[in-house]
N, C-alpha and C positions, 0 to 999 in steps of 0.2 A: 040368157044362154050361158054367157060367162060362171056365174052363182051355180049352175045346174052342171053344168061341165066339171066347176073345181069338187065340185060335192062328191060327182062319180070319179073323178081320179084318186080322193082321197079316200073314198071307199076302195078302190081296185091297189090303192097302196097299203091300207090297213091288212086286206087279203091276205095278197103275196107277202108284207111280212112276217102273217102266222103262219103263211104256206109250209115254211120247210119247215118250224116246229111240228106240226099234224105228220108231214110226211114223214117226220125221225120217229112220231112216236107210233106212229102204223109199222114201221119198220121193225125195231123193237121189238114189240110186242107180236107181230110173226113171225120173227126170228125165234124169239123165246117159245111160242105158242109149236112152232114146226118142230125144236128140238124136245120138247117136253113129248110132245107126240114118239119121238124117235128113241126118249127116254125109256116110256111105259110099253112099246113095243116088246123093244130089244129086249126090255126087262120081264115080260112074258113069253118070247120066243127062248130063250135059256132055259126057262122052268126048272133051273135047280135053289138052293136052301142058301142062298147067295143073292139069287134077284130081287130081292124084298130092298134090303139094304143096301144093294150098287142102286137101285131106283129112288130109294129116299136121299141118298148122299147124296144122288145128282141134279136132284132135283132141289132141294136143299140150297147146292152151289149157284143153281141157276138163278135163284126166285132172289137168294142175297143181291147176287149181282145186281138184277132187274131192281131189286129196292134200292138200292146205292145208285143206280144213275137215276132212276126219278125223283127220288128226292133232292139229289144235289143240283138236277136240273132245276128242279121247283126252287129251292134254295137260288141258285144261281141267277136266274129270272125276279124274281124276288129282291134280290138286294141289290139298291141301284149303286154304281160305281162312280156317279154324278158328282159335282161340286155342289147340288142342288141339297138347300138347309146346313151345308156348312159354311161357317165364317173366314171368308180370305184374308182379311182385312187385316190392319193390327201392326203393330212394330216387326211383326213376321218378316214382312217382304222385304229381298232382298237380291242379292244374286240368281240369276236362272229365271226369276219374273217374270212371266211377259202379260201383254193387255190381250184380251179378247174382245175383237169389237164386234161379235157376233152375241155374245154375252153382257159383256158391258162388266168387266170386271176383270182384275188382274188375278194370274192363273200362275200357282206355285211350278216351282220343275217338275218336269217328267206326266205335268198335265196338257190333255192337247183336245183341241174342240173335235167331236165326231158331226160330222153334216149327215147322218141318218138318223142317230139318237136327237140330234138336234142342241147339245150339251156341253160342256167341256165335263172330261172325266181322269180323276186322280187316277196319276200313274196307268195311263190307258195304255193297253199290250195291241188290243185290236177290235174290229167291230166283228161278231161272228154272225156269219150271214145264218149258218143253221137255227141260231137260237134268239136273230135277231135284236139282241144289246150286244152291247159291249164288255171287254173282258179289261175290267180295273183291278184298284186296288182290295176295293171289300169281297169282290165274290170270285176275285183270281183262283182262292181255295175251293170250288166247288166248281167253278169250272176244269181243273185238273185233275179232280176226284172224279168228275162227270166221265174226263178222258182216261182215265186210269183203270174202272170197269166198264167200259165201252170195249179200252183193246182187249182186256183179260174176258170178257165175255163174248167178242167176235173171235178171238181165242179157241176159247170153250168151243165156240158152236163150231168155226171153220173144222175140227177135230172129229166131233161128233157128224158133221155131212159128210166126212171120207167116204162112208158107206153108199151117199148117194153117188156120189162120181167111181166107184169100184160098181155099183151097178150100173150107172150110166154104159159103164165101159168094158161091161163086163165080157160083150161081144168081138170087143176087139176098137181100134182106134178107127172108126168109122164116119163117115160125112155127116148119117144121121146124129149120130152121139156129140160129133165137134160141133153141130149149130143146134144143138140142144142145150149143150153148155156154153155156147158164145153167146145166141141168140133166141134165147126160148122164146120170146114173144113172137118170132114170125113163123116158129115152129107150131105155137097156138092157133094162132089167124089161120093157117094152112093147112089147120087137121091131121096134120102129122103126129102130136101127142095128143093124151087126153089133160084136161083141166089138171088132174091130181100128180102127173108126171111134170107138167109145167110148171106148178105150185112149187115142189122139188127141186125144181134144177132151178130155179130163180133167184130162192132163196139160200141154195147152196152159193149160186154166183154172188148176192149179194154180200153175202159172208165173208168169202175171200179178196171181193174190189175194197170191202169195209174197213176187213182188216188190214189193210194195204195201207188205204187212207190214214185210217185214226192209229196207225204205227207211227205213220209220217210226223203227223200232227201231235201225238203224245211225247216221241222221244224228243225232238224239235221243241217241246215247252220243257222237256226235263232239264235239257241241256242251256237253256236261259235262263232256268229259275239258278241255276249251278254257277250258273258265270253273273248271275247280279244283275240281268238285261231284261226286257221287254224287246216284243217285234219289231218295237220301233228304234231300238238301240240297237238293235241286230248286227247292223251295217255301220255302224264305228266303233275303232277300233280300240276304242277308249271306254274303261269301265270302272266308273268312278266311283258307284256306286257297289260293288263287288268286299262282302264281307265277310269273303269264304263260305266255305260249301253249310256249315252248320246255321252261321248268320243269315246267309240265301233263304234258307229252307223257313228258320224261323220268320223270318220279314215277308215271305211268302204264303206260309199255313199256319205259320203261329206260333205260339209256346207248347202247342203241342204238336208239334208236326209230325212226329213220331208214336201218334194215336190217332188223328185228324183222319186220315186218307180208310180208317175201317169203318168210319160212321160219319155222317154229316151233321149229327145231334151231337156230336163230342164237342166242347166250347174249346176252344183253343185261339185265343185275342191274340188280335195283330198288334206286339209290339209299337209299331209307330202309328202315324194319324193319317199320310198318304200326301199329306203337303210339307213335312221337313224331312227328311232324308242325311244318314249318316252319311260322311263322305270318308274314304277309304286313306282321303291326304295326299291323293297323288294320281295322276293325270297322265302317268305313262302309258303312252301304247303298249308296252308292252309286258303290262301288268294281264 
């Protein structure tokens, strides 16, 4: 009973942690799917010598995007941020050191064991419950490119669904209209919309909570790659490792970081190796 019990919880845990991957990339890909619909409309309700090319530039715009964040999600999932096959060992260790006794191995600074990954991981920022790993040192740059056309693409779409909420509302500020856009699903259940009005306003609200979210979550990593920090440095007030704004950027996306962020196939090496870290020589607060 025991053996058959741990078998199903390890299946029902394998689940839930592809769960939110599936569910970002359903989301996504109807987001992209509803606004490409709203693209080829609009671009046939004009019917002037104009809509040809507002519909392929925009369309264009969108599908780039949608390649830049699945790729750099694939990319990102893809490259572990693990201490796993690299060598700790060595005249290396030194200060900032510490033992893993869940690993069984001493762990350079700014490495810290994850109890989901089950791992210790270089210079670990955080565990991302969406994407299920962890955000280290080798796939930091894809996971911030991943965030980067995520916002400029709920962007995009929040902009392009104004028209659904100007017709939502086109009536006036009404009870119907306000729990269509709060609450479309009991709007569904309850026969008040049809299916293709629900589909609309869902995906309009998903747009605007989304890009609410991934504002938060994108400017919030801008603003630590800039000051030298991870999430887990956040909270002290000491940034030892802070090599100004161009060194940040480089020991973050690389020697090309000023190319990196348009493609995920651009190579752009990480300067350091994730286990020795420059230090800036000074431990002032309030550097």
């Amino acid at each position: 009973m025991t053996s058959l019990a741990s078998k199903v919880f390890d299946r029902v845990d394998r689940v839930c942690r592809h769960l939110p991957v599936v569910l970002n990339t359903f989301l996504v890909f109807s987001i992209t799917g509803e606004v490409s619909y709203l693209v080829l409309v609009e671009a046939d309700q004009q019917k002037t010598e104009w809509s040809g090319w507002w519909k392929a530039v925009h369309l264009l715009a969108q599908y780039f995007m949608l390649g830049n964040i699945c790729w750099n999600a694939l990319l990102f999932l893809q490259t572990s941020p693990s201490i796993r096959g690299v060598f700790l060992g060595g005249d290396g260790m030194g200060q900032g050191w510490r033992y893993c006794y869940t690993c069984e191995t001493h762990t350079p600074p700014r490495c810290s064991h994850c109890y989901d990954c089950k791992v210790c991981v270089l210079r670990r920022d955080h565990h991302c419950v969406f994407f299920g790993q962890c955000v280290g040192f080798r796939n930091y740059r894809y996971f911030l490119s991943c965030l980067l056309f995520m916002w400029s693409g709920l962007l995009y779409a929040t902009l392009m669904n104004a028209e659904v909420f100007i017709v939502i509302l086109k009536e006036g500020v009404t009870l119907h209209s306000v729990m269509l856009l709060l609450i479309p699903w009991i709007m569904l259940v309850s026969g008040q919309v049809s299916p293709g009005a629900f589909a609309f306003a869902f995906i309009a609200d998903t747009c605007v909570v989304g890009f609410l979210l991934v504002s938060a979550f994108f400017f919030f990593h801008i603003i630590l790659m800039f000051r030298g920090q991870t999430t887990r440095e956040w909270y002290s007030t000491r940034r030892p490792y802070n090599l100004g704004v161009l060194g940040n950027l480089r020991h973050c996306l690389g020697v090309r970081w000023y190319l990196c962020w348009l493609c995920p196939l651009i190579p752009s090496p990480l300067p350091g190796d994730g286990i020795h870290f420059q230090l800036t020589g000074s431990l002032d607060p309030s550097r």
